[in-house]
Structures are given as structure tokens and as C-alpha cells.
C-alpha positions in Angstrom: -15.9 -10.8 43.7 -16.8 -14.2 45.7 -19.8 -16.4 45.9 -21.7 -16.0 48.7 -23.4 -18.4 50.9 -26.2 -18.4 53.3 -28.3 -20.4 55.4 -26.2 -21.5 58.1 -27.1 -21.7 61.7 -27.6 -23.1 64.8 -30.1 -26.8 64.5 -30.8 -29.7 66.6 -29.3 -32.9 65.9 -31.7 -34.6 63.1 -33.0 -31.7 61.5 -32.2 -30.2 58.3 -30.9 -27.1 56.8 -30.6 -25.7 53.1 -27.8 -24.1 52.5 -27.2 -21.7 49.1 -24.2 -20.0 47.3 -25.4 -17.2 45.0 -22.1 -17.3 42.7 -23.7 -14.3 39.9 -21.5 -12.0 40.7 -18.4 -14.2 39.1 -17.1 -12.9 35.6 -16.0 -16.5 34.6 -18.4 -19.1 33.2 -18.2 -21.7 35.9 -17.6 -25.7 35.6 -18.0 -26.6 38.7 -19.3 -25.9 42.1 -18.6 -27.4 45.2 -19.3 -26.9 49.0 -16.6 -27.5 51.5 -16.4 -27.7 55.6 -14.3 -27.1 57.8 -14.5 -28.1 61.8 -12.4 -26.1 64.6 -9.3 -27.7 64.6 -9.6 -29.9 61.3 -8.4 -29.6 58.0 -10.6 -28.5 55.3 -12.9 -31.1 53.4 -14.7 -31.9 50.4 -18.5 -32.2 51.3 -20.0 -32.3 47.8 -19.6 -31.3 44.2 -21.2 -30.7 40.9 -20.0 -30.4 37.5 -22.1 -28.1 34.9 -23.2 -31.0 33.0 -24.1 -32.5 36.3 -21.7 -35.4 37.5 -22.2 -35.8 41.3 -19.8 -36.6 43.9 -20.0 -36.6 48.2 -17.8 -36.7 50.4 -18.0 -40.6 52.6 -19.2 -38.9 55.5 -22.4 -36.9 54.3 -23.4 -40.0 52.0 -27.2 -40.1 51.5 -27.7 -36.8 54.2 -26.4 -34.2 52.1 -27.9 -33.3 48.2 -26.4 -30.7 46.2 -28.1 -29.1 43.5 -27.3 -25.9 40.8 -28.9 -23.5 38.8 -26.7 -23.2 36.0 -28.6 -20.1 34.2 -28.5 -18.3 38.1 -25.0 -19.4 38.6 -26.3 -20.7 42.4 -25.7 -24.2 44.3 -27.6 -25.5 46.9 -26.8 -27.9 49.6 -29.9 -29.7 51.6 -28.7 -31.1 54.6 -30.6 -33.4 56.3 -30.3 -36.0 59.5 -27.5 -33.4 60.6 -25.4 -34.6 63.3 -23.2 -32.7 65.9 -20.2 -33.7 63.8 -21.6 -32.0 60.8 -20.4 -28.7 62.8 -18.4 -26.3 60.8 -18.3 -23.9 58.7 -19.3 -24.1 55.2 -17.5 -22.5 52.2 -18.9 -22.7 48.5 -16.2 -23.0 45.9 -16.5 -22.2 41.8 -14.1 -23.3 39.6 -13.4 -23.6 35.5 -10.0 -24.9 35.1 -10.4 -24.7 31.3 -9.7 -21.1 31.3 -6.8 -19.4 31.0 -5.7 -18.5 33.7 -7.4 -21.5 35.6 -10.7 -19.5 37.7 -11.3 -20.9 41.2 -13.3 -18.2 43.3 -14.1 -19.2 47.2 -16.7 -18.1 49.5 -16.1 -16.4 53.1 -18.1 -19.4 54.2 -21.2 -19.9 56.5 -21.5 -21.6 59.9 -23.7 -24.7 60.8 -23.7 -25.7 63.7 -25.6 -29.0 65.5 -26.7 -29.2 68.6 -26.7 -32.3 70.5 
């Protein structure tokens, strides 16, 4: 079982776009969740994360554009993007993790596409 995102598609640059990741279907009790990217020909990166007691961290280059958000009790993240720029192109993968379990859980997405139009 994987999370599953939506809400990706095709926007102008400057507009916004909500994306979720409906992670319910996951066995594990999660820690955190996080949202990654990954442009054609780049390596993948961190775009923002959330802990379950809710520590916050972005990524340099979505810095007051991006806000992620969960619903612990629904097991779901959300990631508003907004002033979206033609870099922001890429698709998106949600990530779940609890590395205090034994084995360590870390489940991934199959990822949703944005992409920003110029």
C-alpha cells in the first residue's frame, strides 16, 4: 500500500494549486510526512515536511510559496502552492515515514505532476 497524491496539473505561472496525499491506507502509525519533487533531468528534492507533533521545515527554494499542512486523525498532507513559477515543474511524490518502528516504515507515493506554464 502507498499514499496517494492528487491535485497536480497543468497552471499558469503565479497561480496556485493544492496538492493532497491521502496516506489511510498505511498500516503503520506515521511520524512524518513529507512532499518531494523531482524536475526532468534533476535529482530528487526535499520540498517540505511535517512531523506529527507538527515541526515544519521547506525546502530554500519554495520558502514562503509553499504551506504544508496534515490531518493526523485522516492520515492526509496537504501542500498549497502558491505564486508557482515555471521552475516549480515536476513531479510531486508524498512520502510517510516512522523510523521508530521496527523495522524503520517509509512508504512513497507514485507521485503527481505540476506543471507551470510560462
Amino acid at each position: 500500500v502507498q499514499p496517494v497524491e492528487s491535485g497536480g496539473g497543468l497552471v499558469q505561472a503565479g497561480g496556485s494549486l493544492r496538492l493532497s496525499c491521502d496516506a489511510s491506507g498505511l498500516s503503520f502509525s506515521i511520524n512524518s510526512m513529507y512532499w518531494y519533487r523531482q524536475a526532468p533531468g534533476k535529482q530528487r528534492e526535499l520540498v517540505a515536511s511535517m512531523t506529527y507533533v507538527g515541526f515544519i521545515n521547506y525546502g530554500d527554494s519554495v520558502k514562503g510559496r509553499f504551506t504544508i499542512t496534515r490531518d493526523n486523525a485522516k492520515k492526509t498532507s496537504y501542500l498549497q502552492m502558491n505564486s508557482l513559477k515555471p521552475e516549480d515543474t515536476a513531479v510531486y511524490y508524498c512520502r510517510a515515514d516512522n523510523p521508530y518502528t521496527i523495522p524503520k516504515s517509509d512508504a512513497w507515493g507514485q507521485g503527481t505532476l505540476v506543471t507551470v506554464s510560462s
